[in-house]
C-alpha positions as CSV (number, residue, x, y, z in Angstrom):
1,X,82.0,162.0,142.6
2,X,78.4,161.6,143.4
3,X,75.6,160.8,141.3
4,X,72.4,161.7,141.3
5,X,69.4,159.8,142.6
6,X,67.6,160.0,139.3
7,X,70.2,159.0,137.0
8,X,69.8,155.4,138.9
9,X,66.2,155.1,137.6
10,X,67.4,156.4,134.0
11,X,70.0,153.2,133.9
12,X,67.3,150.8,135.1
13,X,65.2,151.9,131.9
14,X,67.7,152.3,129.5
15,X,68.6,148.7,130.7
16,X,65.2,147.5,130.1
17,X,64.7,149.0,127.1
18,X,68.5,147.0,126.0
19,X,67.1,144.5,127.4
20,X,63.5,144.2,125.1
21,X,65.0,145.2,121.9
22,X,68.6,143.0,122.1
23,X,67.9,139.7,124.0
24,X,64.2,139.2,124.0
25,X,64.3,139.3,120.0
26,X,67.5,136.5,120.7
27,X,65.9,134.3,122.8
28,X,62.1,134.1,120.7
29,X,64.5,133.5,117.5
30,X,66.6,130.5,119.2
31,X,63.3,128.8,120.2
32,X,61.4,129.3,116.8
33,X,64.5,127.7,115.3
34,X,64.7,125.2,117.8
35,X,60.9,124.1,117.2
36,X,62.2,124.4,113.7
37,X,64.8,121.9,113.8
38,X,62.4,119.2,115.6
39,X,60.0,119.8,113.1
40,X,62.1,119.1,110.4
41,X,63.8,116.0,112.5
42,X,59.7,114.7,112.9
43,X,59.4,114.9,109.0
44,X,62.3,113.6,108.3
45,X,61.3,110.2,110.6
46,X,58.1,109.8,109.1
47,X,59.2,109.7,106.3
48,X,62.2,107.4,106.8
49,X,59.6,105.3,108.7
50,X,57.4,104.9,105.0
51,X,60.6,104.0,103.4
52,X,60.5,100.3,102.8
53,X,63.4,98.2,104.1
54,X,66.1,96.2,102.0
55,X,67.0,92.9,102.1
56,X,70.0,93.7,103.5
57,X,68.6,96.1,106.5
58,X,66.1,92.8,106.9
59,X,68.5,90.3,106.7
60,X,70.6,92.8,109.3
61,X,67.9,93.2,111.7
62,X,66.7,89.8,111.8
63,X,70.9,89.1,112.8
64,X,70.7,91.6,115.8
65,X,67.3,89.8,116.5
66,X,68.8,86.4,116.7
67,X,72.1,87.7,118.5
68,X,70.1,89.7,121.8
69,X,67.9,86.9,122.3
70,X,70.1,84.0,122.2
71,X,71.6,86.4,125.0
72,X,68.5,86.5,126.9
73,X,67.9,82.7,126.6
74,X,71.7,82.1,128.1
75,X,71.1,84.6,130.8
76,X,67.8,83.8,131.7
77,X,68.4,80.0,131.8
78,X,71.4,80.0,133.8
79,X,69.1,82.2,136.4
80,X,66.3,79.9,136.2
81,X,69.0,76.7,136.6
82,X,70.5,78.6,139.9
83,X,66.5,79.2,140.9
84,X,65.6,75.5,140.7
85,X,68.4,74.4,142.3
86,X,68.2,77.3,145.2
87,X,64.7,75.7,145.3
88,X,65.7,73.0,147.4
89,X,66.1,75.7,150.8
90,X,63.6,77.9,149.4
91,X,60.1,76.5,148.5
92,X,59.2,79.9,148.0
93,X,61.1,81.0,144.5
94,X,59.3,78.5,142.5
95,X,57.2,81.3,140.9
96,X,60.4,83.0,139.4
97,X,61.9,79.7,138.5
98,X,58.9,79.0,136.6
99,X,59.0,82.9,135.3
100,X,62.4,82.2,134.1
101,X,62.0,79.3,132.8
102,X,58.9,80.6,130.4
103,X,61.0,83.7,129.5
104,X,64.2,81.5,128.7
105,X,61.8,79.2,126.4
106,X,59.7,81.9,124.9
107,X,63.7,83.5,124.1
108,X,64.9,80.9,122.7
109,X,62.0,80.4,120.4
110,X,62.6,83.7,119.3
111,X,66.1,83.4,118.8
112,X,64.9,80.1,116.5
113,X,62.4,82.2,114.8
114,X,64.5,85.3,113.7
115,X,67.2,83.3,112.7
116,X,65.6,80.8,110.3
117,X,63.4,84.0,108.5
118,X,67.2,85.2,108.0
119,X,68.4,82.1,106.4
120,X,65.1,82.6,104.3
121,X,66.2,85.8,103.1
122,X,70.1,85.0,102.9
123,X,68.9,82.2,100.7
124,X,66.9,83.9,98.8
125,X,69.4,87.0,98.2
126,X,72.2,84.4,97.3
127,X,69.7,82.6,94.4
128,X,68.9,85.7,93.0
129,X,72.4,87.0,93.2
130,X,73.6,83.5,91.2
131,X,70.4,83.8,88.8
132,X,72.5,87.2,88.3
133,X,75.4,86.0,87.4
134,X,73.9,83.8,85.1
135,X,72.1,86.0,83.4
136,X,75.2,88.3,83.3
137,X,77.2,85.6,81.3
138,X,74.8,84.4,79.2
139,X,74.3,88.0,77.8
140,X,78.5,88.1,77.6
141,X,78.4,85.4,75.2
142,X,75.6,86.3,73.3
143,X,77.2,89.4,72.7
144,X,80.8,88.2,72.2
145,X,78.8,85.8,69.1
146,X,77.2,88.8,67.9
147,X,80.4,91.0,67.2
148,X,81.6,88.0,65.5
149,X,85.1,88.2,67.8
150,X,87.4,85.2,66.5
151,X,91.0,85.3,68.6
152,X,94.1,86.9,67.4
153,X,96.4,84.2,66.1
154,X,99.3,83.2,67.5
155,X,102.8,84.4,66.4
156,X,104.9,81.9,64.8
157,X,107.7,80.1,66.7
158,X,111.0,82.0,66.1
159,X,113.2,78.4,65.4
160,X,110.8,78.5,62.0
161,X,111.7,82.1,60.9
162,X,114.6,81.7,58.4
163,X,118.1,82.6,59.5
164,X,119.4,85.6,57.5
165,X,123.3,87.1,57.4
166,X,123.4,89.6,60.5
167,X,123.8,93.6,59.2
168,X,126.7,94.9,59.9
169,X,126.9,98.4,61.3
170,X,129.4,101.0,60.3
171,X,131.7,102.1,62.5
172,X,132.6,105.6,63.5
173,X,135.8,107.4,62.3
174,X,138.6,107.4,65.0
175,X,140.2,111.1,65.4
176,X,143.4,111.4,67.7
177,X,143.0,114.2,69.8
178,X,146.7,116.4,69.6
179,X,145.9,119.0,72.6
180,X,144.6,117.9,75.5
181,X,141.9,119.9,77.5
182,X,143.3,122.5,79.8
183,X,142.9,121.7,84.0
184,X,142.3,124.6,85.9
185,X,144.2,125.3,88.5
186,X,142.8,125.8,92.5
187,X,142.9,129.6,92.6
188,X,140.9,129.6,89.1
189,X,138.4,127.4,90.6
190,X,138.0,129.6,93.7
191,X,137.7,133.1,91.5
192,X,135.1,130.9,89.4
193,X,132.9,129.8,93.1
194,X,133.6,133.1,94.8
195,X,131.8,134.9,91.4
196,X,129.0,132.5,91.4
197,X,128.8,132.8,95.3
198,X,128.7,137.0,94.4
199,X,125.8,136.5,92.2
C-alpha cells in the first residue's frame, strides 16, 4: 500500500503542532519550577544564615575547628621534618621547608585558639547549667515549705500490735455422692466429634 507524497508533509505538521502544544508547555513548566525550587532553597539560606548560632552549634564548630587543624599541624609537620632532613642532598627545598614549617605553626596556633574559645564556652554552658540546677532546687524546697508537706508516719511495728484469738472459719457441709457420673463410652465420643466435625 502506497501513500501519498502529501500525506508526508501533513505528518510533519501535525507532529509539530504535537510537538508546540504537548512538550514545549512541559519543558517551560519544569524549568519555571526548577528556578522555583532554587529560589526558594536561596531564601531559605539567607535566612538560615541570620539565624544566630547556639552554644551548642558554637561549642560544635569550634570541636571540628580544633580536630581538622590539629590534622593539618601533624601532617604538615611530619612533611616539613622529612623536608629538613631531605635538605641535607637538596639545598634547594629550603623554601618549602620553611613553607611548611610556617603552615605547621600558624596550624597549630589555630588548633590552640579554637580549642581554648571551646573550653570557654563548655565552661560557661556547664556554670549556667549548675546555676540551673540550683535554682531548680531552691524553688523545690521553697515550694515543698509552702504546701506545708510534713511525711506520712510510719506504721507501727507489728510485735506491738496485741495478739488476739484467731477466727475460726466454718466449715462446709460434707454430702456423699450415691451415683457416680456416667463415662461415655468410645463410640459416644466419636458420634459426639463426628457432629461437631458436621457443623
Amino acid at each position: 500500500m502506497e501513500f501519498p507524497v502529501g500525506l508526508g508533509g501533513v505528518a510533519l505538521v501535525v507532529a509539530a503542532v504535537v510537538w508546540l502544544l504537548v512538550f514545549v508547555p512541559g519543558f517551560t513548566q519544569r524549568s519555571q519550577i526548577s528556578e522555583t525550587s532554587k529560589y526558594v532553597i536561596q531564601q531559605q539560606r539567607e535566612a538560615d544564615r541570620k539565624i544566630p548560632m547556639t552554644k551548642d552549634e558554637q561549642l560544635r564548630r569550634l570541636i571540628n575547628t580544633q580536630r581538622s587543624f590539629s590534622v593539618v599541624f601533624g601532617l604538615s609537620f611530619l612533611a616539613a621534618v622529612g623536608l629538613w632532613v631531605a635538605l641535607v642532598a637538596n639545598p634547594t627545598l629550603i623554601v618549602f621547608a620553611t613553607v611548611l614549617s610556617v603552615l605547621s605553626l600558624a596550624s597549630l596556633m589555630l588548633s590552640r585558639a579554637a580549642a581554648n574559645q571551646a573550653a570557654k564556652i563548655a565552661n560557661a554552658m556547664h556554670s549556667r547549667r549548675l546555676e540551673v540546677r540550683s535554682k531548680a532546687s531552691t524553688a523545690m524546697a521553697s515550694a515543698a515549705d509552702r504546701r506545708g508537706w510534713t511525711p506520712n508516719p510510719l506504721p507501727a511495728p507489728l510485735a506491738s500490735i496485741p495478739k488476739s484469738e484467731p477466727e475460726v472459719t466454718q466449715m462446709a457441709d460434707v454430702i456423699h455422692i450415691s451415683q457416680p457420673k456416667r463415662v461415655l463410652t468410645g463410640s459416644e465420643i466419636d458420634q459426639i466429634l463426628a457432629r461437631r466435625r458436621a457443623i
